[in-house]
N, C-alpha and C positions, 0 to 999 in steps of 0.2 A: 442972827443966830448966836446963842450965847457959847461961850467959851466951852460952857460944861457940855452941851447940846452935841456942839462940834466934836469935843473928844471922844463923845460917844458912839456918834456917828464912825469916828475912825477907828475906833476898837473894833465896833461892830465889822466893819470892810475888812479889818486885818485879823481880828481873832475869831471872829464865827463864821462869817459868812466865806463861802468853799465854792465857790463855781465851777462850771464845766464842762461845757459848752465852745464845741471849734468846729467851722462850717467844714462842710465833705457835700462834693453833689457827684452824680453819676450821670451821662447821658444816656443812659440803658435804663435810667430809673422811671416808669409806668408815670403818665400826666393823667391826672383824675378827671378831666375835660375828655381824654378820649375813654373811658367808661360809662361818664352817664353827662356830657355836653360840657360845654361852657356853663359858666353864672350868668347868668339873666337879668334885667333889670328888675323882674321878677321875685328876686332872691332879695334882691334889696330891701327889706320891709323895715317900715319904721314903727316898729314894734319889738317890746322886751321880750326875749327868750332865752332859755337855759339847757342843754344837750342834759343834765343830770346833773344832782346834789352830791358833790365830791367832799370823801372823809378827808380832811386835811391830815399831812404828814410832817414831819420834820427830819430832813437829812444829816442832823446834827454838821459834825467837821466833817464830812467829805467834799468828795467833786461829783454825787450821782446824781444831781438835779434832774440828768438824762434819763436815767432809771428813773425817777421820779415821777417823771410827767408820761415814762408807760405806765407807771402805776395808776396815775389818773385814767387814762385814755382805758386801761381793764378794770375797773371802777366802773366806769359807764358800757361797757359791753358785754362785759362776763356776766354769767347770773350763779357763781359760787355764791354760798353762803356767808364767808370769811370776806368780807368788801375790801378787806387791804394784802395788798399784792407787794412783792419784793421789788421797790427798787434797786436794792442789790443786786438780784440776781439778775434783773434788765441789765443793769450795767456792766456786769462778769461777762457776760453773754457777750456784749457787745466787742469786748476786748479780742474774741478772736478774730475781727479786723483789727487787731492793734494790740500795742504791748500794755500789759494790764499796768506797769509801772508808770505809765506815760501820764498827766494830768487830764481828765475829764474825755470827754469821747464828742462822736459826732451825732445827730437825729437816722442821719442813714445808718449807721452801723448798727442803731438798737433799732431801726425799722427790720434793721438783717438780722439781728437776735429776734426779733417778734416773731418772724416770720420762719425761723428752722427754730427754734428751742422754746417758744413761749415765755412764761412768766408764770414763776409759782408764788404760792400764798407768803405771806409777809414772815408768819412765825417758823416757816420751814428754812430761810433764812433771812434772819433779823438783824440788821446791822448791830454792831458794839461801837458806843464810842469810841475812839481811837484803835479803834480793829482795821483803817482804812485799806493798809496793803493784804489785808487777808482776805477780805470781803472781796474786793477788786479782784485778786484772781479764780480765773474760773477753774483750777485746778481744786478748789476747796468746794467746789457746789456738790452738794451730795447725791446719791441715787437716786432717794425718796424727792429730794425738789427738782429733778431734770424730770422725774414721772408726771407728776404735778403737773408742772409746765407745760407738758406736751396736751393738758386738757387745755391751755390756754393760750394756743398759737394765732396768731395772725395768720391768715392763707397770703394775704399781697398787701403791698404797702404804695401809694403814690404821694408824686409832688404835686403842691399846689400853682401850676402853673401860671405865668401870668398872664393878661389879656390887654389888647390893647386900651388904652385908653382909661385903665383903671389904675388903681394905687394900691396899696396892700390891706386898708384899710375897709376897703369896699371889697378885694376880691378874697378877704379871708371870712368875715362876716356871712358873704353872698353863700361863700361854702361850705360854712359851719350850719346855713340855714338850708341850703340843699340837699344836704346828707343829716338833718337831725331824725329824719324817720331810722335812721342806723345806729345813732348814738355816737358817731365819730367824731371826735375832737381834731384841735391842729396843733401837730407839735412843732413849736418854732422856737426864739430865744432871742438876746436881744445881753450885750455888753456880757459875753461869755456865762451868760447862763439859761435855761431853759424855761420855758414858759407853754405852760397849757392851755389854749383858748377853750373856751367852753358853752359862752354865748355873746349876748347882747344886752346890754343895760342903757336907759336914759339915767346919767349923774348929775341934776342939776340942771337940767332941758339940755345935756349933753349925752351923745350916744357915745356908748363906748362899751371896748372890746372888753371880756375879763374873761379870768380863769384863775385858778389855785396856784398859787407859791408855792415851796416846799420848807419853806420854814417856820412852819406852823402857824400859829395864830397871832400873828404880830401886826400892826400899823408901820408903815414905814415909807418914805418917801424917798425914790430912787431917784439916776439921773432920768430916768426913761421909765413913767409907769410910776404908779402911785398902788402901796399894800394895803387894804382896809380890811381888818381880822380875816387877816393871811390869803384875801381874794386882790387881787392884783390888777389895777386897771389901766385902759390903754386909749385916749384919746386917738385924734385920726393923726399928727404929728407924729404922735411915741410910736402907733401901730406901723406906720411906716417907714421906721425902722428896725423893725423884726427880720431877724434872716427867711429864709427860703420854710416855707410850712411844709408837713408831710401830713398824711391820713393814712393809717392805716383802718384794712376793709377786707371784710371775710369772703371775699370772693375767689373761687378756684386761682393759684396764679396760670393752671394752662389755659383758662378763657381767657382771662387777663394779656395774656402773650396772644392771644387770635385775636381780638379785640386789637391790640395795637399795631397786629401785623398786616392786619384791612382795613383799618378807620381811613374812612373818608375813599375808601376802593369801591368797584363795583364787583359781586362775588356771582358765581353761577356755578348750579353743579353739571359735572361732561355730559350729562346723561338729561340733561332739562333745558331749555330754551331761556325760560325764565332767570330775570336779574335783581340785583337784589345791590341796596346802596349802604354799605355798614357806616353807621355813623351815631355819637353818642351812647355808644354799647350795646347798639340793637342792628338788626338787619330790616331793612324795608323794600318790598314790594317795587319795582320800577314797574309800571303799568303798559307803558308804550314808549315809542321810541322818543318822540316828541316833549317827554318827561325829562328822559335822559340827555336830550339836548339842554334845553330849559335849566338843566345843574351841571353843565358842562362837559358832559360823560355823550361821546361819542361811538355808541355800541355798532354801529355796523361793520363785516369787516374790512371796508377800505382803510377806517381808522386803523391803523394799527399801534398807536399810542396809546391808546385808552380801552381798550379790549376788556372784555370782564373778564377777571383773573377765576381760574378752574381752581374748587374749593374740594375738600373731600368731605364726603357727607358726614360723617363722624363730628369735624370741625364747624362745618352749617350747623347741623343741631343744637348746638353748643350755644352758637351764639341767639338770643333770645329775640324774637320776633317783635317787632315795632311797629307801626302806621304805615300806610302807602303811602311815597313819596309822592309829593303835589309836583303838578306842573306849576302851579303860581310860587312864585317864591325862591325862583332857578336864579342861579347869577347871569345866566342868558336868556331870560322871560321876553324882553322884550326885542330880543334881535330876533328868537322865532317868532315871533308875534310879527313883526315887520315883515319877515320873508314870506308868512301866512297871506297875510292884505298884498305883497306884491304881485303872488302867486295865485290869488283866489281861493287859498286852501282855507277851510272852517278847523280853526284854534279852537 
């Protein structure tokens, strides 16, 4: 690299480029796996896809990369007219977990501004160059963009949890392909700045992850990630090194709270015999007892460990009906199976 290259490079790091991005995780924060399953090897496809065509922005000198990449993520789910959204006001928002003087914010805290104040159109408030400390705090968002916003909230937001035996590379991919029929992106970040996944590209008989920068339309080569007119790309190395991903997802949060307060439980109403096995965001049918055994769930009531937990019907309705649970495919299939041929009973 030549002298002149290099210096450039380090103006760029020291005079433009604004980061802002510092991890925050919560254990109360909703895993997208107990909504609608794990990734699948399914999910996996070796094939290019795109969640949608993102207007690119540029955060000039700030630290709202964070607001930024809501802007994207409401980009591809809003259907406003006006396609560009306030990163600003994501990132004001987000500051009341945090002091708006403080350097950059965290993906939780603007999942937590998505989700109680939305995000308003871009021109109701537009960042000024060097306006940083005014933009930043939320005591300057006006009436007219808190009304705005409120047409454009996130109902719940989740982590992209991890699974065994995968890398981040495969379990972000798997779940940007899982959730494309919703248009949801993954907000995650990488050397204190944010990043918006978006899909899946072959670069060169190489797959890889991409999404929008926020620095407009620039080429650039990072430590981590390479910019081709301001789309951003992520081989399976760089990708796994991405922080923690979130989704946000228009789904009520009080199914969301039912949802995670039964997954993987057996639910029955007082008034009904019938059981029912919540899992991947639906409720399923248990058929017979020998079902129940076959996926571990010991309903009779000697068991008293595993009882099906009394649901109130209001909450049952709620959650969204799914497939009869099989007897084949239990993590005790074949211990009943054994005690069936020991006992003469027809399995």
């Amino acid at each position: 690299m030549s002298f002149k290259k290099l210096l450039e490079k380090i103006l760029f790091w020291r005079l433009v480029r604004k980061d802002g991005l510092y991890e925050e995780d919560d254990p109360r924060t909703f895993g997208a796996k107990v909504l609608r399953g794990q990734a699948t090897k399914y999910d996996l496809v070796d094939k290019d896809f795109q969640i949608f065509e993102p207007e690119l922005v540029d955060q000039l000198d700030n630290d709202f990369c964070v607001g930024e990449s809501r802007n994207y993520g409401a980009q591809a789910t809003e259907e406003d007219l006006d396609f560009y959204y306030s990163g600003a006001f994501a990132f004001a928002v987000s500051k009341f977990w945090g002091d708006w003087r403080a350097f950059g914010t965290s993906i939780l805290a603007m999942c937590k501004g998505a989700a109680k104040y939305g995000i308003c159109r871009r021109s109701l408030y537009e960042y000024k160059k060097g306006k940083r400390d005014y933009f930043a705090n939320p005591a300057n968002i006006t009436a007219e963009a808190y009304r705005n916003a409120e047409l454009h909230k996130a109902e719940s937001y989740f982590k992209i949890e991890n699974q065994t035996g995968w890398d981040k590379f495969d379990l972000f991919r798997a779940f940007l392909y899982k959730f494309r029929d919703k248009k949801c992106v993954i907000h995650t970040g990488v050397d204190a700045h944010a990043i918006t996944l978006i899909g899946q590209k072959k670069v060169n008989g190489e797959s890889k992850l991409f999404g929008p920068d926020s620095y407009g339309k620039i080429n650039t080569d990072y430590r981590i990630g390479k910019s081709i007119d301001g789309i951003r790309y992520f081989n399976r190395w760089e990708a796994n090194q991405l922080v923690n991903g979130y989704m946000l997802l228009d789904m009520p949060r009080s199914l969301a709270e039912i949802l995670v307060r039964y997954n993987e439980k057996v639910i029955k109403l007082e008034s009904d015999v019938k059981c029912y096995l919540v899992r991947n965001g639906k409720k399923h049918y248990i058929p017979d007892e020998k079902t129940a055994w076959s996926h571990g769930f010991l309903l009779a009531p000697y068991d008293n460990g595993k009882l099906a937990e009394i649901i109130t019907k209001e909450d049952f309705e709620m959650i969204p009906d799914g497939d009869n649970v099989n007897f084949t495919g239990g993590i005790n299939e074949w211990i009943v199976r054994r005690i069936g041929e020991k006992y003469n009973i027809k399995i």
